[in-house]
N, C-alpha and C positions, 0 to 999 in steps of 0.2 A: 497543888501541882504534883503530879505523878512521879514515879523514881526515874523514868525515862526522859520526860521534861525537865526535870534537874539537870541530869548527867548531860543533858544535851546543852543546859545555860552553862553547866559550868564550863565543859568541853568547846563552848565558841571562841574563846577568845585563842585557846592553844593552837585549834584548831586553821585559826587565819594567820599565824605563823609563817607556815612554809607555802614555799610562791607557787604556780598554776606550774608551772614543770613539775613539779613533784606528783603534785596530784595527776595528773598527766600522767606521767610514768606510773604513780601508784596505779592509775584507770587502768594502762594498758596491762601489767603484772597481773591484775585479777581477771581481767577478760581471758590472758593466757590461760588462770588455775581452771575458767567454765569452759578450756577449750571452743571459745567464743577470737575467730581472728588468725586460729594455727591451722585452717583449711585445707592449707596451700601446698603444704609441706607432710608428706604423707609416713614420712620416719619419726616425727612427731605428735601427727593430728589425732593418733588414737586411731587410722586406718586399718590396720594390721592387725588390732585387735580386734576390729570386724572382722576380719577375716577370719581369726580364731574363735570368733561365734560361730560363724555363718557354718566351719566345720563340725559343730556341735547338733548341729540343727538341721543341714542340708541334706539331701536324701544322697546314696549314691551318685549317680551321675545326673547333676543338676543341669539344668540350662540358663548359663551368664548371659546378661547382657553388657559391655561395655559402652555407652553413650556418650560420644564425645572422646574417643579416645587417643585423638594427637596421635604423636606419633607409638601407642603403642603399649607407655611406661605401666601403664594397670595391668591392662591386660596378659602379661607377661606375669605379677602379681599371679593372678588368678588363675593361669594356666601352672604357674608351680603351686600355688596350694590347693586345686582341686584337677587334678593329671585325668581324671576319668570324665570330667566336665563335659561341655558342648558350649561354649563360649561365641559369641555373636559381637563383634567389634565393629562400632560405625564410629566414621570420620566421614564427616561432609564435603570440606577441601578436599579438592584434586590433587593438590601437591603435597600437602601435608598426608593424604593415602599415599601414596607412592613412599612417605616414609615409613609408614604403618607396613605396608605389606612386606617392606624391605624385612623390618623387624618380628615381626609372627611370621612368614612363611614358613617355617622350620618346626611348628607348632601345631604338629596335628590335628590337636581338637579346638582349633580358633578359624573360624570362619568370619575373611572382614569384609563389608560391603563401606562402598563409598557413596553413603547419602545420611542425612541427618535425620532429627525428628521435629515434627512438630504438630499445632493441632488439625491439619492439611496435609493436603498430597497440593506442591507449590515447588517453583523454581524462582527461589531469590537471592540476594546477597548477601554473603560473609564478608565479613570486616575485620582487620589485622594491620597492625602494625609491621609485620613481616611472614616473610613465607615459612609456614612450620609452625608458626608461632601458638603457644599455650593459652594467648588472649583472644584468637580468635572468636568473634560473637556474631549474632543474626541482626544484633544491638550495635550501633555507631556510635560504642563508647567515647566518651568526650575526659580524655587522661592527660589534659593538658598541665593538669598541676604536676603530675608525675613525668611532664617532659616526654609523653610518648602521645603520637598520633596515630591514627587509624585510618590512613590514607591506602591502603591497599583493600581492593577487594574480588572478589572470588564467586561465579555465577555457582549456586550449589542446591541438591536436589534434596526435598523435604520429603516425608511419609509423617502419617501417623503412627504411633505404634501398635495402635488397633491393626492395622492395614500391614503393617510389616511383620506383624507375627501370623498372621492370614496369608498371607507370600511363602513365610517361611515354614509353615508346618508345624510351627509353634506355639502350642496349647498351653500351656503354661511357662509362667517368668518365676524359676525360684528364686534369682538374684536379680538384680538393676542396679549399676549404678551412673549416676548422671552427672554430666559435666560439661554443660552448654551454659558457660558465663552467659546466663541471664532468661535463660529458656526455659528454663525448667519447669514453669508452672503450666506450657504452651503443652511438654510432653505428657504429661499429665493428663489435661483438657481430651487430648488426643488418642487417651488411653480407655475412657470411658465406659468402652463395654468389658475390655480384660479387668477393670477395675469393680463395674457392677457384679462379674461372675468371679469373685475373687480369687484369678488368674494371676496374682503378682504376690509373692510369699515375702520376699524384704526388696527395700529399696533405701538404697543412697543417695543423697543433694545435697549440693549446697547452696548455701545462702549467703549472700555479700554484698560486694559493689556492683557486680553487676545488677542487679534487680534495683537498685537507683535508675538505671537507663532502660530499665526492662518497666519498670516504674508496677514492680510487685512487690509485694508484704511477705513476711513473716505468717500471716492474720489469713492470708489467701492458699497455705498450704495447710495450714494449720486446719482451717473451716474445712478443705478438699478433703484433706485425708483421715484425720480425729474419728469419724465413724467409722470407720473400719480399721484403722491401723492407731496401734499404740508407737509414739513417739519418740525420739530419744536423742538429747544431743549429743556429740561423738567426744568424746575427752580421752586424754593420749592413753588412759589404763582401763575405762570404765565406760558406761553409758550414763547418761543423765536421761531417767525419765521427764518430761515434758505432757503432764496431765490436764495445763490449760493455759490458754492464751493470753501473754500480759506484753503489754505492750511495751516492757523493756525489752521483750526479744527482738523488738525491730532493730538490731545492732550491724552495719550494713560493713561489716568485713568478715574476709572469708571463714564461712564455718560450715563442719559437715553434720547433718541429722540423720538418722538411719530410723527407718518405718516399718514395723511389723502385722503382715496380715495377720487378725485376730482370729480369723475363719482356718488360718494356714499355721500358724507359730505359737508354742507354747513359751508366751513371752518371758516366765520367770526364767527356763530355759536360755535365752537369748540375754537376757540381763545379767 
């Protein structure tokens, strides 16, 4: 028996001690320390020190994309830390844009369009528990355990983003970042030629609950992206490289990854 087979007979019985709450709590405390969970919460997530990459790294006057941006809250973000930018802010609700615009219009270099992304140019249904709301998805989340229903919804206009940077005059994406609870892997699909011409220098997603109801992987972004872009999961002070796919990453609450073109980013830079 090996020194690790030992310490692991001797360690069972200590080990079944303390009750399934603890381990519990201990589970969620380390998910915290992989910034695996702190997604949601962007004063925490390790957000902001993307940002303080991306200023290391981004040329002059980049071109942002905000995807998903609700009423606003990033984009705002982005406009104070890159002032020379061209920032692109899409919301697919109608009413939740009417909050959007309220909030950037005062904001020079933010131009917002109310339509969404996907692997299509398509008119379908957003789903929301309420108007404005941060949970709206393409996806008819099923949040019953959490006491919230998804009974509201919203006729709302899709593009590709092949096809919206073709509208827009927009030859290259230095930033993306994406926030379509559960879409993500659809923006992607749809991205296909800006992505064979490696036209997209960093990109932001996340990964959670939603993609339970979007019913994508970890394993599915992983396989899309990995040839061309180096990985990284977002933690509140650092980045965590992500070199290969193990299927503990299927961990299905909110967490952000950020993506580097290999063609575009010198990644030890960016890390």
């Amino acid at each position: 028996m090996n020194l690790a087979a030992r310490l692991w007979t001797i360690a069972q019985p200590i080990l079944r001690i303390p009750p399934q709450p603890f381990w519990r709590l201990a589970h969620r405390l380390a998910l915290a320390q992989m910034g695996i969970g702190t997604g949601s919460h962007c004063d925490n997530s390790g957000e902001r020190h993307v940002l303080r990459v991306l200023a290391r790294i981004l040329p002059p006057c980049p071109t942002l994309l905000d995807v998903g941006a609700n009423r606003g809250q990033y984009t705002r973000l982005l406009a104070t830390a890159f002032p020379t930018s061209t920032i692109h802010s899409l919301e697919p609700s109608p009413s939740t844009f009417e909050l959007l615009t309220e909030h950037v219009s005062t904001i020079p270099n933010v131009r917002a369009h109310n339509i969404g992304l996907s692997r299509t140019t398509q008119v379908t249904s957003l789903y929301s528990d309420q108007a404005g709301s941060g949970l709206a998805s393409l996806h008819n989340r099923r949040l019953d355990h959490l006491d919230i229903s998804f009974d509201r919804t919203e006729a709302v206009t899709l593009h590709s983003l092949d096809r919206f940077c073709l509208d827009n005059n927009i030859s290259h994406v230095h930033f993306m970042k994406l926030d379509v609870e559960g879409h993500e892997l659809a923006v992607f699909e749809g991205a296909a030629a800006l992505l064979q011409q490696d036209a997209i220098s960093v990109v932001q997603f996340e990964f959670g609950g939603c993609n339970i109801h979007s019913r994508t992987y970890f394993q599915d972004f992983f396989d899309l992206l990995a040839p061309r872009f180096d990985l990284f999961r977002v933690l509140p002070y650092t980045l965590y490289p992500i070199s290969h796919y193990r299927e503990t990453d299927e961990v299905f609450v909110t967490t952000n990854y950020v993506a580097f073109s290999r063609a575009r980013v010198n990644t030890r830079l960016a890390a």
